[in-house]
C-alpha positions as CSV (number, residue, x, y, z in Angstrom):
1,X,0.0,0.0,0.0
2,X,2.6,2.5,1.0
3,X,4.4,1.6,-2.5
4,X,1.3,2.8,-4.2
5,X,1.5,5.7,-2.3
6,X,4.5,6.4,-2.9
7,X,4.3,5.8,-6.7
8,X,1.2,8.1,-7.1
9,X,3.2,10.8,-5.6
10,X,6.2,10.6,-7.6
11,X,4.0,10.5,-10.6
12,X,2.0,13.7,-9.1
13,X,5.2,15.5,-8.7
14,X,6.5,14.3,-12.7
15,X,3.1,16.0,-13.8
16,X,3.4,18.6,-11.6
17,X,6.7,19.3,-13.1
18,X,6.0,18.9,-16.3
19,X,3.4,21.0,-16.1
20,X,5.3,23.5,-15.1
21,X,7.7,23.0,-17.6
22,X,5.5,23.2,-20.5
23,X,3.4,26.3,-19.1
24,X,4.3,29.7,-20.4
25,X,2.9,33.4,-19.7
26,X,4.0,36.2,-22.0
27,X,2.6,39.7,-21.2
28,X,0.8,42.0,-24.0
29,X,4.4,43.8,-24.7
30,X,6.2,40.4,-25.6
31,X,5.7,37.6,-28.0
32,X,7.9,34.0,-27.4
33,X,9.1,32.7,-30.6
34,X,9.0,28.8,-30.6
35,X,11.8,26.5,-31.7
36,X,10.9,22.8,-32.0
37,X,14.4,20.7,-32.6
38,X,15.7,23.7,-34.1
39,X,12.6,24.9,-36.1
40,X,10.7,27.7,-35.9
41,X,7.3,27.0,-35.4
42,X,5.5,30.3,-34.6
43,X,5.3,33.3,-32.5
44,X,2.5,33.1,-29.6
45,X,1.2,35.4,-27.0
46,X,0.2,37.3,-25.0
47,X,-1.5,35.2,-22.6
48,X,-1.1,31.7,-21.3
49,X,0.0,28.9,-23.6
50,X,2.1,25.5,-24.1
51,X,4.5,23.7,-25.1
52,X,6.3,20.5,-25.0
53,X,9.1,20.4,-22.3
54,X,12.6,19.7,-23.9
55,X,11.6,19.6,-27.2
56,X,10.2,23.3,-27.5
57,X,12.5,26.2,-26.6
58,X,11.0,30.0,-26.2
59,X,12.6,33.0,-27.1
60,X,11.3,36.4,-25.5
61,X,11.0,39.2,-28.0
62,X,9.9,42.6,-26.5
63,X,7.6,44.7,-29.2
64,X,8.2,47.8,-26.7
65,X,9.7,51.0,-28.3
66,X,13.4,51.0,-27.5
67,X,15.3,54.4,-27.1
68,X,18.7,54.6,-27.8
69,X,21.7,57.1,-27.3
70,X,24.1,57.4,-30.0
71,X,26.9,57.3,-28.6
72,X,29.0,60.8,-29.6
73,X,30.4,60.5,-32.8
74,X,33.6,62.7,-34.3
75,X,32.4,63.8,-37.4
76,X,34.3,65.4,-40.6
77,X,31.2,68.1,-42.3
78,X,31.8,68.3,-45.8
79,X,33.1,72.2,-45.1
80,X,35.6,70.6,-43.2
81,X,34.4,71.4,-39.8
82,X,35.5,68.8,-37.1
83,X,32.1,68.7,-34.4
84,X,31.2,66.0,-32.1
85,X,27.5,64.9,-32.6
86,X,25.4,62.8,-30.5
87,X,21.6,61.6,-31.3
88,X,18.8,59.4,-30.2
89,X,16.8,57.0,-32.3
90,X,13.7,55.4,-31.2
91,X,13.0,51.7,-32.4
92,X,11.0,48.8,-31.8
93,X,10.3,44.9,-33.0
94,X,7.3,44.9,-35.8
95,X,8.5,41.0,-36.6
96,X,9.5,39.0,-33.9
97,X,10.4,35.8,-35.5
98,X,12.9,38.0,-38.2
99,X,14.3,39.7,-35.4
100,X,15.5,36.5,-33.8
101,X,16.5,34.6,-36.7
102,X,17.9,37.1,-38.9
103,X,20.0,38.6,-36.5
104,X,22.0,37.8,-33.5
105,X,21.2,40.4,-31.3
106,X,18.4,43.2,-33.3
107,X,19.9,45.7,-30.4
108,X,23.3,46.0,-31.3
109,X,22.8,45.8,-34.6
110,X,20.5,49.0,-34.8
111,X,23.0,50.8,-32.5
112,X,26.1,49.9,-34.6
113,X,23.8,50.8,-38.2
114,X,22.9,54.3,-36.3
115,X,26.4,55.2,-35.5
116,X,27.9,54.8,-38.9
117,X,25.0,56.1,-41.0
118,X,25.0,59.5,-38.6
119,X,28.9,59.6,-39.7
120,X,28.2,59.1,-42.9
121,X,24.9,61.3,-43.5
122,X,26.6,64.1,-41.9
123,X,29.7,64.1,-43.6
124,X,27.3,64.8,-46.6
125,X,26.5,68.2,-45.3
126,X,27.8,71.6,-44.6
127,X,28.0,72.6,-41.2
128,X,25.3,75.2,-41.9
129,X,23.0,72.7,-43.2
130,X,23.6,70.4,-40.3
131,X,22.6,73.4,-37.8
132,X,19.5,75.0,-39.6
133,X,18.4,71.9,-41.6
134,X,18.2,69.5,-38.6
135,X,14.3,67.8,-39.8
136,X,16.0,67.1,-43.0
137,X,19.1,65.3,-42.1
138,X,16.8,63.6,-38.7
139,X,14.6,62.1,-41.9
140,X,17.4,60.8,-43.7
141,X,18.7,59.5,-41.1
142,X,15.5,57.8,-40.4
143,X,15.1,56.4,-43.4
144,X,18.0,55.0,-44.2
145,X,18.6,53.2,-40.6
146,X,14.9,51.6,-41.1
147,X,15.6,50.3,-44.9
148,X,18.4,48.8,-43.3
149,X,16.7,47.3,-40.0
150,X,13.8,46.6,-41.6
151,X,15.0,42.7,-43.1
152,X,15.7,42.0,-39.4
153,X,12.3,42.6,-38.3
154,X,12.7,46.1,-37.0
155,X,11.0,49.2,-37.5
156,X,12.6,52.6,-36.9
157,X,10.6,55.2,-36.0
158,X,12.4,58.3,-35.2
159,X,15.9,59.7,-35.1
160,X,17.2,62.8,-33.4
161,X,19.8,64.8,-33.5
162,X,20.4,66.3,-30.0
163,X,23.8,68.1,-29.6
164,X,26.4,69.3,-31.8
165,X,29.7,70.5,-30.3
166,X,31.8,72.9,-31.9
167,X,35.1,73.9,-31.1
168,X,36.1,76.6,-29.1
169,X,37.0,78.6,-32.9
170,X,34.5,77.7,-34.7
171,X,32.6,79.5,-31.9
172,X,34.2,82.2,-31.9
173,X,33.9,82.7,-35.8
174,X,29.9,82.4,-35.6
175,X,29.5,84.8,-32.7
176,X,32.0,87.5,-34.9
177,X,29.4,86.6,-38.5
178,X,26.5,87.2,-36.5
179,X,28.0,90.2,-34.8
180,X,28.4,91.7,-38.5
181,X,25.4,90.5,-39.7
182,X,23.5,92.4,-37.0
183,X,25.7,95.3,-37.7
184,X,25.0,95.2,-41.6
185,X,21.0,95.5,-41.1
186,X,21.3,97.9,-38.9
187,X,23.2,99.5,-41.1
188,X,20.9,98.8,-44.1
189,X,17.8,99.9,-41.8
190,X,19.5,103.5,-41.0
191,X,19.6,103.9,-44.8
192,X,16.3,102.8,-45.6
193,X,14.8,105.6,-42.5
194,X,17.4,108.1,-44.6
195,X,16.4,107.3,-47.5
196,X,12.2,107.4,-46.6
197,X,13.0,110.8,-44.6
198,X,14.9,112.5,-47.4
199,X,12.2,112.0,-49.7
200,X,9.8,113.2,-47.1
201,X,11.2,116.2,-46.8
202,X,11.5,116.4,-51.2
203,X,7.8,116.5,-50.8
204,X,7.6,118.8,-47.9
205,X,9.4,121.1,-49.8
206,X,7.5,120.9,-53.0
207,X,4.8,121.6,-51.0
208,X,6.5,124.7,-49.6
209,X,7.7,126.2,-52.7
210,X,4.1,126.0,-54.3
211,X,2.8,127.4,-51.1
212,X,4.8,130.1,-49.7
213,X,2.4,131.2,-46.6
214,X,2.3,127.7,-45.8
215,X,6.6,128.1,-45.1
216,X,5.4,131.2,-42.6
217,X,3.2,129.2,-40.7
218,X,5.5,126.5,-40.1
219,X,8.2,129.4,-39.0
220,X,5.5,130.6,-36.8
221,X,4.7,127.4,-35.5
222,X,8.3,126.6,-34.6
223,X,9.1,129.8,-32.7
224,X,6.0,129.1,-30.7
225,X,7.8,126.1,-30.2
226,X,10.6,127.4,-28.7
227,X,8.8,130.1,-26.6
228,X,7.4,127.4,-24.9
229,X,10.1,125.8,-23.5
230,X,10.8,128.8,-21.0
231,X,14.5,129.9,-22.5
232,X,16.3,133.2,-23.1
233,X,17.2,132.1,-26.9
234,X,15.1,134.1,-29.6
235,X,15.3,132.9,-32.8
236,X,14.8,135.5,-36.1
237,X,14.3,133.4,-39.0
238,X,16.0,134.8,-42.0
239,X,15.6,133.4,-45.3
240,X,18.7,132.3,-47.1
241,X,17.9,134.6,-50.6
242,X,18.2,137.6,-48.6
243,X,21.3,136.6,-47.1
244,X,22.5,135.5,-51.0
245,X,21.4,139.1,-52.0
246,X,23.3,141.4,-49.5
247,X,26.2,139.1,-50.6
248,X,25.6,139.9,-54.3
249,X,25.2,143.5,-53.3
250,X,28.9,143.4,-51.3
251,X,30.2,142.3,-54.2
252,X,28.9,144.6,-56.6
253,X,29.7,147.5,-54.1
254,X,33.4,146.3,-54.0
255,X,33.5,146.0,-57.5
256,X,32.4,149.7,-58.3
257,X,34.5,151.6,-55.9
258,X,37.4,153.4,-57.7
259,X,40.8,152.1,-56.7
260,X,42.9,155.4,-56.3
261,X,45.2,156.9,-58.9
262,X,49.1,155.8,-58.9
263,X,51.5,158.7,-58.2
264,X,54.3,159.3,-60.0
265,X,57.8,161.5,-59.4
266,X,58.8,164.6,-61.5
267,X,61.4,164.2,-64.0
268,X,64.5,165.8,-62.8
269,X,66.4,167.7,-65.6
270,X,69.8,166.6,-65.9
């Protein structure tokens, strides 16, 4: 009787164990690829499933979005411009079955794709480009990573350039162009005002030489001006004809005074 016993329990305990063996649980962000003797038979989950102890084997394959520094790269522009440039690139498994048997390790393989394609793409570009056209080059980038990626299951979804370090010259080069290019439209704006203010004043003079009491007004209105502001200074406009005519009149006066006459010695006989 005990023998019994002790066989159904040993036989309890081999089901029990098997049972446990053969029971798997994947959560709704993983799938488990199935290998029977080396075959692939299919990717199941999420949930609770089976499989045969010793003959299956499962393989965990997370389908959550991976984000991944880019390690700083050197990089060579194509001005010649030595920066150091870091990124990000977002990724995550679309296939899991590719992404285990086409590839050793889907992880490393997208990081090591993303470093030399940002080396590569970059050294395309000026380093203006690669400053001011930073969506462009984060879509190439994107798109030539994921047509690479994409035979190993894996679907890219974004990249990112974050930082670009220049060097200390290079700094000081930029900060002395946009020191001049500040100084050049200001320049260019002074002009313009001159420019919009010296016509103004062509047509406020037209209009004062057509209407001459309309030049009297504004002189009245400007001493008023200047009687306000509580001075001793008294201002007698004078226009600048009269002050051309008393010079023409000097002149003239000048000219017709008579020089007087040259003397001249006796002749002594001799």
């Amino acid at each position: 009787m005990s023998n019994s016993i002790l066989a159904l329990l040993i036989a309890a305990g081999a089901v029990l164990l098997l049972l446990t063996a053969s029971v798997r649980i994947v959560p709704e962000y993983e799938r488990g690829v199935i290998f029977r003797l080396g075959r692939v038979i299919d990717a199941k989950g999420p949930g609770l499933f089976f499989i045969i102890p010793i003959v299956d084997r499962m393989v965990r394959v997370s389908l959550r979005t991976v984000t991944m520094d880019i390690p700083p790269q050197d990089v060579i522009t194509k001005d010649n411009v030595t920066v150091k440039v870091n990124a990000v690139t977002y990724f995550n498994v679309t296939q899991p079955i590719r992404s285990v048997i086409a590839i050793e390790d889907h992880i490393v393989g997208t990081s090591q794709i993303a470093q030399t394609t940002l080396r590569s793409i970059l050294g395309q570009v000026d380093l203006d480009e690669l400053l001011i056209k930073r969506d462009e080059i984060n879509q190439r980038l994107q798109q030539i990573i994921d047509d690479v990626t994409d035979p190993w299951g894996v679907k890219v979804t974004l990249v990112e350039v974050k930082d670009v370090e220049l060097p200390e010259a290079m700094r000081r080069a930029m900060a002395r162009q946009a020191e001049a290019e500040r100084d050049r439209r200001a320049k260019v704006i002074h002009a313009i005002g001159e420019y919009e203010a010296a016509a103004n004043l062509g047509k406020a003079a037209e209009v004062l030489e057509a209407h001459p009491a309309a030049m009297q007004l504004r002189v009245l209105s400007t001493m008023a001006e200047v009687a306000s502001e509580r001075n001793s200074t008294l201002i007698f406009p004078l226009p600048i004809e009269l002050l051309r005519l008393v010079d023409t009149l000097t002149a003239q006066a000048d000219g017709a005074t008579p020089r007087p006459a040259a003397t001249t010695r006796p002749a002594h006989d001799t």
